[in-house]
C-alpha positions, 0 to 999 in steps of 0.5 A, a space after each residue: 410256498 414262499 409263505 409256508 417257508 418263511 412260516 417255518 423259518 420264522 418258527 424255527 427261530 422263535 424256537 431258538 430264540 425261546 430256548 436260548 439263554 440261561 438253563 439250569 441243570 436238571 435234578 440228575 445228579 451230574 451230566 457230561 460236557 462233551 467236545 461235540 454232539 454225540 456219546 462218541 465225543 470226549 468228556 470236557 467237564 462233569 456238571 453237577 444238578 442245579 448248575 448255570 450254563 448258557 445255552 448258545 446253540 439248542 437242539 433237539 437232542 444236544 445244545 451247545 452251552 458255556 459253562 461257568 468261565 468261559 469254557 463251551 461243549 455238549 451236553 444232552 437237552 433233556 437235562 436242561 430245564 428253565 427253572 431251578 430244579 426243584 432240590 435247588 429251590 428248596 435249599 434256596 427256600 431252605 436257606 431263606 426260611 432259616 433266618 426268617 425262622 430266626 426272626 420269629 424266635 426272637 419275635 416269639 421271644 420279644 412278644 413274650 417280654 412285652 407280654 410279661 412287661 405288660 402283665 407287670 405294668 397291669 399290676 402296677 397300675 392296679 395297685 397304682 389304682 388301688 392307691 389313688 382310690 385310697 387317696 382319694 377316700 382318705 381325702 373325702 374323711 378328711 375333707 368331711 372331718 374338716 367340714 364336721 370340725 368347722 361346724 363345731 368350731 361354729 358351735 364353740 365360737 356360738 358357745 362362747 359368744 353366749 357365755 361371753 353375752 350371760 357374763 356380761 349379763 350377770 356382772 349387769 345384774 351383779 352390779 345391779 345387786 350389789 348397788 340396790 344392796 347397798 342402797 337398801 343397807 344404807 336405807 336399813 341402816 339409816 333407818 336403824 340409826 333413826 329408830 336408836 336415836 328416837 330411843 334415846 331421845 325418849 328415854 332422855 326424857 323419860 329420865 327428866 319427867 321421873 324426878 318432877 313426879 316426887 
C-alpha cells in the first residue's frame, strides 16, 4: 500500500513538474486572469493569444501563472498550451522569411549582374580571340613573307655574286682582246711597213737599171 502511495505521489509531481514553467496562450483571442480558481473570482487582467506567462501552480481546470512583470492569477487550463500557437508561429515565420526573401532578391539581382557581366566578359574574350588568331595569322605571312624575302635576297646576292664573277670575266677576256689586238696590229703593221719599204727598195732599183739599158 505504501508502494502504491508513494507511486502516485511520485506521479502526481512529475505531472506538476512537467507542466510547470513557461505556457503560451492558446490561439483564442484573449483569456481572463482572474483573482482565484472560479468564473466567480474578478477579472485582474485580459491576456491576449500568443502571450508568455509562468505557470507556478497547474490544475486540472485553472493553474495559477505570473504574467509579464510580476503580477499572478487565474486562468483556465485548456487555453494553455506549451508551444507558440500556430497565428504566432507563422508571424514569427512570417517576419523571419521577409528579410531572407529580401535576401533573395538582391541574390536574384546579384546573380543577374554577374550574368550579364559574364555574357560581356564572354564577348570580350571571343573578340580577344578573335584578335589573337588574326595576330597570330598576321605573324605567320609576315614570318613567311620574311622567309620568301631572305631567299630572294639569296638569289640577288647569287645574282650578283655571278654578275660580279662574268665581269670579271670579260674585263680578263677584253683585256686579252685588246692585248692580241695590239699585238696583231703591231705585227700587221710592221708587216705593212715591210712590204712598203721592200717596194721602195725595188723600185730604187729598178730606176738605177733603166739608164744603163740605153
Amino acid at each position: 500500500m505504501k508502494k502504491i502511495i508513494i507511486v502516485l505521489v511520485i506521479t502526481a509531481l512529475w505531472s506538476v513538474s512537467a507542466f510547470a514553467g513557461t505556457r503560451y496562450v492558446s490561439d483564442r483571442l484573449e483569456i481572463t486572469v482572474r483573482a482565484g480558481a472560479g468564473n466567480e473570482y474578478r477579472i485582474i487582467r485580459m491576456l491576449n493569444s500568443g502571450q508568455q506567462v509562468e505557470v507556478i501552480e497547474p490544475g486540472d481546470d485553472w493553474s495559477r501563472v505570473r504574467i509579464p512583470g510580476g503580477q499572478e492569477g487565474w486562468t483556465l487550463t485548456r487555453f494553455l498550451q506549451s508551444d507558440p500557437p500556430a497565428r504566432q508561429t507563422v508571424q514569427t515565420l512570417t517576419a523571419r522569411l521577409e528579410p531572407l526573401e529580401l535576401e533573395r532578391a538582391s541574390l536574384r539581382q546579384e546573380n543577374e549582374r554577374l550574368i550579364k557581366m559574364n555574357q560581356e566578359i564572354e564577348g570580350e574574350l571571343k573578340e580577344a580571340i578573335k584578335k589573337f588568331e588574326a595576330s597570330v595569322a598576321a605573324h605567320d605571312k609576315l614570318r613567311e613573307e620574311s622567309s620568301e624575302f631572305l631567299e630572294m635576297r639569296e638569289e640577288h646576292e647569287a645574282l650578283l655574286s655571278g654578275i660580279e664573277e662574268k665581269n670579271l670575266r670579260i674585263e680578263e677576256l677584253e683585256g686579252r682582246v685588246t692585248e692580241q689586238f695590239f699585238s696583231q696590229a703591231i705585227t700587221w703593221f710592221l708587216a705593212g711597213a715591210g712590204v712598203l719599204l721592200l717596194g721602195m727598195l725595188l723600185g730604187s732599183r729598178s730606176k738605177k737599171k733603166r739608164p744603163g739599158l740605153r
